[in-house]
Every structure is written in C-alpha cells, then in structure tokens.
N, C-alpha and C positions, 0 to 999 in steps of 0.2 A: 302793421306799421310799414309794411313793403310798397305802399302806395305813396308814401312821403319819399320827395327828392332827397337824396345823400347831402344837401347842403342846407337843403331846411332844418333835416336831421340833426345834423350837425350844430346849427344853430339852439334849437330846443334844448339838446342835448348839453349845452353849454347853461344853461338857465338853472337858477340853482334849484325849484322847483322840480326839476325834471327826474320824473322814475318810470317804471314799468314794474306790471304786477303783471303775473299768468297764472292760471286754473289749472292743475293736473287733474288726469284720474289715471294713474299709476305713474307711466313714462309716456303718455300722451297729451299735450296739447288743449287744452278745447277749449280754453279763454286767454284772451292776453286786453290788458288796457295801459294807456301811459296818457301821463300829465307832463305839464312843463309852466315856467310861470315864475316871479319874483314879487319880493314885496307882498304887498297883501292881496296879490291875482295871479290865478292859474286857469289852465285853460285844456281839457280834454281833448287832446291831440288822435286818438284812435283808440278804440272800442272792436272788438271783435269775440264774435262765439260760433262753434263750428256749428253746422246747420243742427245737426242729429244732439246739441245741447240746447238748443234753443227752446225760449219760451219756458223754462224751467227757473227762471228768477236768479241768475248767473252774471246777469252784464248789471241787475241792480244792486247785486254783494258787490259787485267790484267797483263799480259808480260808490258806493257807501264806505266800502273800504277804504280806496284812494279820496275820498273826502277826508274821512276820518284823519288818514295822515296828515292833509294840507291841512287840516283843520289844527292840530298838533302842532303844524309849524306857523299860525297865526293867518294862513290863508284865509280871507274873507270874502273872497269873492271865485266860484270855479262856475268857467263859460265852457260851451261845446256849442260847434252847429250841429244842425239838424235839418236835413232835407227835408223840407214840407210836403214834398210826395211822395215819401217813403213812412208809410202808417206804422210799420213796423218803430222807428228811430222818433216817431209822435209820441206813439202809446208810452216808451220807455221813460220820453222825458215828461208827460205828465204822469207816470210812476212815481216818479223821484220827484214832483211836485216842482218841477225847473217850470218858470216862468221866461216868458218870449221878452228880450230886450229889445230887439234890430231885428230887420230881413234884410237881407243881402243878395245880391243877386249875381247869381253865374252866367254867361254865355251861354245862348243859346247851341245846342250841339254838342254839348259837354254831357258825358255823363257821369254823375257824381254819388251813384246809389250803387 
C-alpha cells in the first residue's frame, strides 16, 4: 500500500468499505491486501505477496477472504485493475474467475507493474 498517495489514502481510507488484511508466518510479513468501497461496490486497492511466498495460492485466500467480508456486508460488486502485461496479475484474476469489464489506458512511460 506504500505506492498509494497519502491523499488517495486517505480518501479510501475514509470509505466505509475500507480494511486491510495481512498473512503472518510468525512475526513476518509475507501478504497484505486492502479494499475500499461503499454501497453495493468495492474495489481492490493493493495486493501484495513477498516474492519467496509466491505462487503458493496466498493472494487467492486473501482475494476470497476480503470477498467473503464485503460479501457479508452486502457488497455486490468487488473491481481491481490488472495490468495486461503482467501474466503474473492475468493468471490470478482468471483464478478467481474475474471477468474483464473496461480497459483503461495509462500513459505511455509509466510504469505500473
């Protein structure tokens, strides 16, 4: 979540949808995801898993998990993007069976992966 502006933040943060969940394995780190969102939509604001946990089915408990909640609080609709050249951030969302609504397009020269 350290790539989001402190005013975006902020803003999410204020949305009554808004939580964070993180993966220990003791007193370490190796997963964190947060949502934000009102009404009957939320929206997957950051995803992350340390490399050395990766590919071990971790970002799709937590994708399920954080459903699971919004799901709980009436949420019917949960978005994330996904960089279409990042095969890693593909694979996960047809894991979790997400369907493409929109493309969207970044500025060239950016880099977003």
């Amino acid at each position: 979540l350290n790539v989001l502006q402190p005013a975006m933040l902020q803003r999410y943060m204020s949305l009554p949808h808004f939580f964070a969940l993180c993966l220990l394995r003791g007193d370490e780190i190796v997963g964190e995801i947060a949502f934000t969102g009102e009404g009957q939509a939320a929206k997957m604001i950051g995803l992350y898993i340390k490399p050395n946990y990766r590919r071990m089915g971790l970002a799709k408990s937590l994708i399920a998990l954080g459903m699971k909640l919004l799901a709980d609080r009436n949420v019917q609709i949960v978005e994330a993007d996904v960089i279409r050249r990042n095969e890693a951030q593909c694979a996960l969302a047809r894991a979790c069976f997400a369907r493409n609504i929109r493309v969207a397009c970044y500025y060239p020269g950016l880099n977003y992966d």
